[in-house]
KOLDRENDO-931739 format. One record per residue: residue number from 0; residue in three letters; x, y, z of N, C-alpha, C in turn. Coordinates in pm, whole numbers, plus 32768, in hexadecimal, padded with zeros to 4 digits. Atoms other than C-alpha are relative to their C-alpha. Layout:
BEGIN
<seq NUM type ala n_x X n_y Y n_z Z ca_x X ca_y Y ca_z Z c_x X c_y Y c_z Z>
...
//
This chain:
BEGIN
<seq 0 type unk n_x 7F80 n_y 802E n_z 802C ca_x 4452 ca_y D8A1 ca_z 27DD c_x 7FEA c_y 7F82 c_z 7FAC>
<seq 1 type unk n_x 7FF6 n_y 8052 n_z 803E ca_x 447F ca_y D7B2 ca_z 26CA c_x 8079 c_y 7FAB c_z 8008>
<seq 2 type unk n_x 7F82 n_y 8043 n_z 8007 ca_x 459A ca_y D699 ca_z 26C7 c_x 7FD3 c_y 7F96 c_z 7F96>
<seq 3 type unk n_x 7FF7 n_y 8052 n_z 8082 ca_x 45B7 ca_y D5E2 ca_z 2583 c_x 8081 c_y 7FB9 c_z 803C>
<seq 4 type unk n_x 7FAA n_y 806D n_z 7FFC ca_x 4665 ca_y D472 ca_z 258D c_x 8017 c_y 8000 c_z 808D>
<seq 5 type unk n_x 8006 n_y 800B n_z 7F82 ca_x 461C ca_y D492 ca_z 2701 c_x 8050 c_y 7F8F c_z 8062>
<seq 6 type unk n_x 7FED n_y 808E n_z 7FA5 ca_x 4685 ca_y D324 ca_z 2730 c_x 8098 c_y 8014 c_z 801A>
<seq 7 type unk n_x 7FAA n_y 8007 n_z 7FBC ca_x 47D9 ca_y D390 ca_z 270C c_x 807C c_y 8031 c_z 8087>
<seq 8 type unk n_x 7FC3 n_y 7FF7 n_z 7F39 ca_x 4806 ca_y D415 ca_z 287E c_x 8004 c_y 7FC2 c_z 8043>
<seq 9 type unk n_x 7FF5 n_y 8062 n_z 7FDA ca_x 47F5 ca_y D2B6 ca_z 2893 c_x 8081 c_y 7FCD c_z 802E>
<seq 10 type unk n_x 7FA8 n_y 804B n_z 8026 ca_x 4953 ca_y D275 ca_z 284F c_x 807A c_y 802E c_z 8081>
<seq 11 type unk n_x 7F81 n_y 7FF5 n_z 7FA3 ca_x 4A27 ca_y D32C ca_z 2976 c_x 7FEE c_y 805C c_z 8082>
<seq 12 type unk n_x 8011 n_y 7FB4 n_z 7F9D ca_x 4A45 ca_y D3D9 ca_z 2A84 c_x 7FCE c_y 8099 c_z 802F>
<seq 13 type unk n_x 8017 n_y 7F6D n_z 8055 ca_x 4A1E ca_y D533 ca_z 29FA c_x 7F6E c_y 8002 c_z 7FF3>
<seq 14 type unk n_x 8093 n_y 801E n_z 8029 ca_x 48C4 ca_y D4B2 ca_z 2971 c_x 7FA5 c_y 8005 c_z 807A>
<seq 15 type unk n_x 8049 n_y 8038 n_z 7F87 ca_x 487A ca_y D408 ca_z 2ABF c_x 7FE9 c_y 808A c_z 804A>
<seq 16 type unk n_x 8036 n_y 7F88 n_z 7FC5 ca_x 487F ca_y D56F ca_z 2B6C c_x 7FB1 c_y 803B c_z 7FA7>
<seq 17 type unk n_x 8092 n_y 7FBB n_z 8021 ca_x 47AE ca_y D61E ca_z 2A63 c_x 7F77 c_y 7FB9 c_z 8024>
<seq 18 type unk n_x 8064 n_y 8030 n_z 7FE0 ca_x 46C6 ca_y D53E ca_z 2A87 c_x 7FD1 c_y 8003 c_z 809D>
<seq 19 type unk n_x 801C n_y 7FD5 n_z 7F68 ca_x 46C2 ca_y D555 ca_z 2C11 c_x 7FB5 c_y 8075 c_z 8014>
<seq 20 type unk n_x 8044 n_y 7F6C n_z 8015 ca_x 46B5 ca_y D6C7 ca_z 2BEA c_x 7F6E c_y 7FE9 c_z 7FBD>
<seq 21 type unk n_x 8063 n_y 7FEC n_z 805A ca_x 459C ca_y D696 ca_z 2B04 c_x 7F72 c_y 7FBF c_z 8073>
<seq 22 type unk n_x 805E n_y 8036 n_z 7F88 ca_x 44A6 ca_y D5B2 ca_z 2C13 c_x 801F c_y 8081 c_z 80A6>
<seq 23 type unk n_x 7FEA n_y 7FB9 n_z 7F91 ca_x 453B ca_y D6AA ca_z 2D24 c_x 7F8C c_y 806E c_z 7FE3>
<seq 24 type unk n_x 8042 n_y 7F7D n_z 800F ca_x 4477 ca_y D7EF ca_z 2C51 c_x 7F6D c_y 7FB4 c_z 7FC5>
<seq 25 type unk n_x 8092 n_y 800E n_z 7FE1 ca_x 4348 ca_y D747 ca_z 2C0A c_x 7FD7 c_y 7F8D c_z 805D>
<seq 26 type unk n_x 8025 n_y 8003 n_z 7FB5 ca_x 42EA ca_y D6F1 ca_z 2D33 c_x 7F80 c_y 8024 c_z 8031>
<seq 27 type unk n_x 807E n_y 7FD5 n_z 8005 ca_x 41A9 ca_y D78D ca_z 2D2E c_x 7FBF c_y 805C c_z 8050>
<seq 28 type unk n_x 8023 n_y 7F8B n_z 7F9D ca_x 41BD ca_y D8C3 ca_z 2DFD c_x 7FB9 c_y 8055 c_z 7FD3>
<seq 29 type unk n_x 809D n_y 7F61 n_z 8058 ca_x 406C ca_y D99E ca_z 2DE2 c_x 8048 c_y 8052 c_z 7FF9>
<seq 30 type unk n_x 8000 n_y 7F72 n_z 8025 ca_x 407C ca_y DA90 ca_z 2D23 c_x 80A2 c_y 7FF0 c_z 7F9A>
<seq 31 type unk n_x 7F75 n_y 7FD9 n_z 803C ca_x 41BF ca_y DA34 ca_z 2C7B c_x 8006 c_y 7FC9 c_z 7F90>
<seq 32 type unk n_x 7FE9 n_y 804E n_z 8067 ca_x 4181 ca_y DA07 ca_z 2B34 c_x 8070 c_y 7FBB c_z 7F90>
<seq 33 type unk n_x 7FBA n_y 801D n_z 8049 ca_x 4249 ca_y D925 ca_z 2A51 c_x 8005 c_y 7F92 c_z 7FA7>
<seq 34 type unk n_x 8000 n_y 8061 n_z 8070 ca_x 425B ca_y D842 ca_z 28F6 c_x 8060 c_y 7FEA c_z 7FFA>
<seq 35 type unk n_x 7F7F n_y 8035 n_z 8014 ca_x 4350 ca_y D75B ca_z 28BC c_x 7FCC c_y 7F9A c_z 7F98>
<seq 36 type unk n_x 8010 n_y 8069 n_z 806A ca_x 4359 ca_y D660 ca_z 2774 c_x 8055 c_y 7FF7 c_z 7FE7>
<seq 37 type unk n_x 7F8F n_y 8093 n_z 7FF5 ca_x 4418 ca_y D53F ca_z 2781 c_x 7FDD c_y 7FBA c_z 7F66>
<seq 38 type unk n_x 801C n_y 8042 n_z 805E ca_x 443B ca_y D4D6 ca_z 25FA c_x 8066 c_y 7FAA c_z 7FF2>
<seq 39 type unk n_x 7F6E n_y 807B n_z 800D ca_x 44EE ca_y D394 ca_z 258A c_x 7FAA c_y 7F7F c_z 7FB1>
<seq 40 type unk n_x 802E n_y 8086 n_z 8040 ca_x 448F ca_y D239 ca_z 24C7 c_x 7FC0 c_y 7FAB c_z 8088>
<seq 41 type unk n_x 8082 n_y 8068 n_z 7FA7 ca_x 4397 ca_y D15E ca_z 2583 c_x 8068 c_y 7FC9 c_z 8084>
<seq 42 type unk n_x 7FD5 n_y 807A n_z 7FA6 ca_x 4481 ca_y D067 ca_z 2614 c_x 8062 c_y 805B c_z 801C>
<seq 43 type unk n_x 7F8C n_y 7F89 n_z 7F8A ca_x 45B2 ca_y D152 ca_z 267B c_x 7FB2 c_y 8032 c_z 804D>
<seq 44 type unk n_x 8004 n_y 7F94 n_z 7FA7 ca_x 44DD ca_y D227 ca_z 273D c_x 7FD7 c_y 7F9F c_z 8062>
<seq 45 type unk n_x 8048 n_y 804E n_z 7F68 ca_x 442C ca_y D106 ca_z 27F9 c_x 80A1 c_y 7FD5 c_z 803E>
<seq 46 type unk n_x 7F9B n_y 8034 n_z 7FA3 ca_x 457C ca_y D072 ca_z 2847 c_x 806B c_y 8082 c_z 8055>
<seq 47 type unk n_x 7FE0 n_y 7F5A n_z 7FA5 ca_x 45F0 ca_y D1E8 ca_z 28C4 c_x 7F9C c_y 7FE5 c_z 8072>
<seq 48 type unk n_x 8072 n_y 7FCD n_z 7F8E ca_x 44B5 ca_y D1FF ca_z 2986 c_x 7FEF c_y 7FA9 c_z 8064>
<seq 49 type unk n_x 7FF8 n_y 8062 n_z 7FA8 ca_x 44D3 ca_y D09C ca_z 2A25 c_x 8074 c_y 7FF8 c_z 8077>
<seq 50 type unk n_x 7F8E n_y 7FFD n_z 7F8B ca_x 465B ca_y D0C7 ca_z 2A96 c_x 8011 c_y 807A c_z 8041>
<seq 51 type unk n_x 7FE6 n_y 7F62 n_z 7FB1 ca_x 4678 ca_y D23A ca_z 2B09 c_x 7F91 c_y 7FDB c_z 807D>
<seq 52 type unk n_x 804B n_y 7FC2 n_z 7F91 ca_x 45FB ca_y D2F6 ca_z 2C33 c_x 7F77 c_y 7FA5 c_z 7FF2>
<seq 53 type unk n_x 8088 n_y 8004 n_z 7FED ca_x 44B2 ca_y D243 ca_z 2CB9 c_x 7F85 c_y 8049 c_z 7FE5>
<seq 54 type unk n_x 805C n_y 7FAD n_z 8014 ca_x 441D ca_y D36A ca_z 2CB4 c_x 7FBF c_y 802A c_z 7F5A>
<seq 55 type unk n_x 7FEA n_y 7FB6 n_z 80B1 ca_x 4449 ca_y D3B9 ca_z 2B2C c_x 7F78 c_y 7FBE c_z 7FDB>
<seq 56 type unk n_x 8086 n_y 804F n_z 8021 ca_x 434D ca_y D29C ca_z 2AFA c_x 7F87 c_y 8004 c_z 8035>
<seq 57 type unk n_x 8054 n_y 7FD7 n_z 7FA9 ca_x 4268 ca_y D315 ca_z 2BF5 c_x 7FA9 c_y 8077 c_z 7FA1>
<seq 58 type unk n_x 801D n_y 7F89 n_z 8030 ca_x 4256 ca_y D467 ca_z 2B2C c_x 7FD7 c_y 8021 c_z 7F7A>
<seq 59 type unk n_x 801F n_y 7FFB n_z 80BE ca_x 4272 ca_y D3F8 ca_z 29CC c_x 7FC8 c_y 7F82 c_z 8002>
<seq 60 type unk n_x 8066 n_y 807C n_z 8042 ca_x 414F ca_y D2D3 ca_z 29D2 c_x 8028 c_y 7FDC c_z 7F74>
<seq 61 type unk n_x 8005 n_y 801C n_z 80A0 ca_x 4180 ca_y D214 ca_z 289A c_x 7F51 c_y 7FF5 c_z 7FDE>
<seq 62 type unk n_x 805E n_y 8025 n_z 8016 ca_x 4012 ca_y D1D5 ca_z 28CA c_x 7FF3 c_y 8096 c_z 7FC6>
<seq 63 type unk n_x 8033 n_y 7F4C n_z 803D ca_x 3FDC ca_y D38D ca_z 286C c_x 8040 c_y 8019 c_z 7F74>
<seq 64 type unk n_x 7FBC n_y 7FD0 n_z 8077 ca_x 40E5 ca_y D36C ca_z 2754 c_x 7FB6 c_y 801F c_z 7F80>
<seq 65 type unk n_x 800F n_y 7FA9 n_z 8094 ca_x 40B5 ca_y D412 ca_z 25E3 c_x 803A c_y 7F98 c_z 7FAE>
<seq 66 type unk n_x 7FD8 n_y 8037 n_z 8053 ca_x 40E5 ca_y D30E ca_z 2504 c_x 800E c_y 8027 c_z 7F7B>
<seq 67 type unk n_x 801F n_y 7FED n_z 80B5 ca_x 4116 ca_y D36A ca_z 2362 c_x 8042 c_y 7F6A c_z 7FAF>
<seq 68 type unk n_x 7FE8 n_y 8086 n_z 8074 ca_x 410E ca_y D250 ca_z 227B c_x 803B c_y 8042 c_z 7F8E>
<seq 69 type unk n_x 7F8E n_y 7FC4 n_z 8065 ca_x 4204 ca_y D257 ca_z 2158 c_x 7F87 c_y 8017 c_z 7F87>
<seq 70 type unk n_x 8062 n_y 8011 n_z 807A ca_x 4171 ca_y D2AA ca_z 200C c_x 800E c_y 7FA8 c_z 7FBF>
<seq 71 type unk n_x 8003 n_y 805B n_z 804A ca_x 40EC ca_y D1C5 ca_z 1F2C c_x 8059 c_y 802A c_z 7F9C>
<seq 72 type unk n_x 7FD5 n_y 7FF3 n_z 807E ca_x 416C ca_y D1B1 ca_z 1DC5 c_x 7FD4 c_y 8047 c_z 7FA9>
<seq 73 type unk n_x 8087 n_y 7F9B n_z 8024 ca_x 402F ca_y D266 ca_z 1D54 c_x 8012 c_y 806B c_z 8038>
<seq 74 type unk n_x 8006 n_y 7F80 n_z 7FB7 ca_x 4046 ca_y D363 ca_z 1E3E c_x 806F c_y 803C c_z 7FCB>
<seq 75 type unk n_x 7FA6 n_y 7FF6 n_z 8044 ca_x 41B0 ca_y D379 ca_z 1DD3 c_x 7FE4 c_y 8060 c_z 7F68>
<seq 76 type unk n_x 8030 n_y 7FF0 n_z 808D ca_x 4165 ca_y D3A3 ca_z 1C62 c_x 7F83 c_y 806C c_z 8015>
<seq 77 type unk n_x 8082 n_y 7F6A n_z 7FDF ca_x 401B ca_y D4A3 ca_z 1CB4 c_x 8061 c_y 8072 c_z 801B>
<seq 78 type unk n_x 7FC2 n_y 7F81 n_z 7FD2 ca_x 4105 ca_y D573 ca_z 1D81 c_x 806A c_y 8033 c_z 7F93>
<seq 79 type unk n_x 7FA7 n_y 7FF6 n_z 8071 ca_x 421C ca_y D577 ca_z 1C55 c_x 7FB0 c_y 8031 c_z 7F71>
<seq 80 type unk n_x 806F n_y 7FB4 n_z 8089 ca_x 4115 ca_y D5D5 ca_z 1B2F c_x 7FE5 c_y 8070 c_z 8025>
<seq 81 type unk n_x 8028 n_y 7F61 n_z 7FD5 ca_x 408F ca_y D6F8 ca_z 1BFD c_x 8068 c_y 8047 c_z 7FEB>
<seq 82 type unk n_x 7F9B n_y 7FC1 n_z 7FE5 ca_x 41D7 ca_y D768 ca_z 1C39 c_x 8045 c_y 8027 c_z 7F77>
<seq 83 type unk n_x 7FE6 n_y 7FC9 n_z 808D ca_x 4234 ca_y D74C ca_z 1AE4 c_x 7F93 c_y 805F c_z 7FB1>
<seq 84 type unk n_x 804B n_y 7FD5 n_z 802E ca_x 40FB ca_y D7D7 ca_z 1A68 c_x 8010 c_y 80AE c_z 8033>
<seq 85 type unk n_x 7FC5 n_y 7F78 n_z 7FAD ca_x 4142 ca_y D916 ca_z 1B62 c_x 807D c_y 8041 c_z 7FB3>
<seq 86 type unk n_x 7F42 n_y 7FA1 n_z 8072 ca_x 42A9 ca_y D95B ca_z 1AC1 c_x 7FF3 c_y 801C c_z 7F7F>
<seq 87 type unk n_x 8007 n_y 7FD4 n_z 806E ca_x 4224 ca_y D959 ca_z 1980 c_x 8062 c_y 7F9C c_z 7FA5>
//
């Protein structure tokens, strides 16, 4: 399961149970497999992961997180030439 902008199940009550639910099913019962990714901007998700469920932070280490750095300006500009170069 993927959740994009994760942090905002931050904001209510609604949120606050998915997220419950969500530490309730991985739990880590053999044999029961399951992926979950929690995406969101750096600092929303830590401050999600600090006030929710105890557990959330237990499950989603920030120390394991997936960081991506933004692109440079270069990289930018590389990826935009190809792309033009591709279309013709």
């Amino acid at each position: 399961m993927v959740i994009d902008e994760a942090y905002v199940l931050n904001d209510d009550l609604y949120g606050k149970q998915v997220l419950d639910t969500i530490v309730e099913k991985v739990q880590g019962t053999p044999y029961d497999d399951i992926a979950v990714l929690l995406l969101g901007y750096e600092d929303k998700m830590t401050d999600m992961l600090n006030k929710q469920n105890p557990g959330l932070k237990r499950r989603f280490p920030l120390d394991f997180a997936f960081r991506f750095e933004d692109f440079t300006d270069d990289q930018l500009r590389k990826v935009f030439d190809k792309e033009c170069r591709n279309k013709g």
